[in-house]
Residue, then its C-alpha position, 0 to 999 in steps of 0.5 A: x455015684x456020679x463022678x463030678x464033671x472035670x475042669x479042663x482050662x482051654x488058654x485061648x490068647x494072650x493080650x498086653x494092656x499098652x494103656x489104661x484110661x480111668x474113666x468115672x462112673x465107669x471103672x477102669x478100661x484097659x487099651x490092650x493089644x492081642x499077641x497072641x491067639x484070641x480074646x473072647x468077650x465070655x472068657x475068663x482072664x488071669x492078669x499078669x504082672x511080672x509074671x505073678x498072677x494078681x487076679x483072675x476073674x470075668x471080663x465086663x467088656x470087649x471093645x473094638x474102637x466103640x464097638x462091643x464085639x464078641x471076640x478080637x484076635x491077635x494082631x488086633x487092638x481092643x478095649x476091655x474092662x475087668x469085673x470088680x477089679x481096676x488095679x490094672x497098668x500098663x505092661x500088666x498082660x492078661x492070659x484068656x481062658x475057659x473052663x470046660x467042663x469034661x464028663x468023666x468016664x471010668 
């Protein structure tokens, strides 16, 4: 038979939340600043807290200033907010990644 696809995770940046601004009928939005590498708006993010992951999920915006952008690199600051999670503070440090899937072969 067929050899299920591997999962091979691409760690693309890491951004550190410097604020978080709770804003009704939106949600949670984190004002992040990227140190490292690249935060793409499709990526998945682990949030990081005393080096403890406490969630990983989808991100549900990329911002620059008012802006939706597709990406931010590192040296840059945005604004983004997370799927289905708000219970991010200031320190916390999101780890970008993606999951590509990798044919295997025999």
């Amino acid at each position: 038979g067929m050899l299920a696809p591997e999962k091979k995770e691409n760690v693309l940046g890491l951004v550190e939340i410097r604020q978080v601004f709770r804003i009704s009928k939106v949600g949670t939005l984190a004002g992040c600043y990227v140190l490292e590498g690249l935060v793409r708006r499709n990526a998945r993010v682990r949030v990081l807290r005393d080096n403890v992951v406490i969630h990983d999920g989808d991100l549900d915006s990329l911002k620059r200033f008012k802006d939706d952008v597709r990406e931010v690199k590192s040296g840059f600051e945005c604004g983004l907010s997370l799927k289905n999670f708000d219970d991010i503070k200031v320190g916390d440090q999101l780890e970008a990644y993606e999951v590509q899937e990798v044919a295997r072969t025999l």
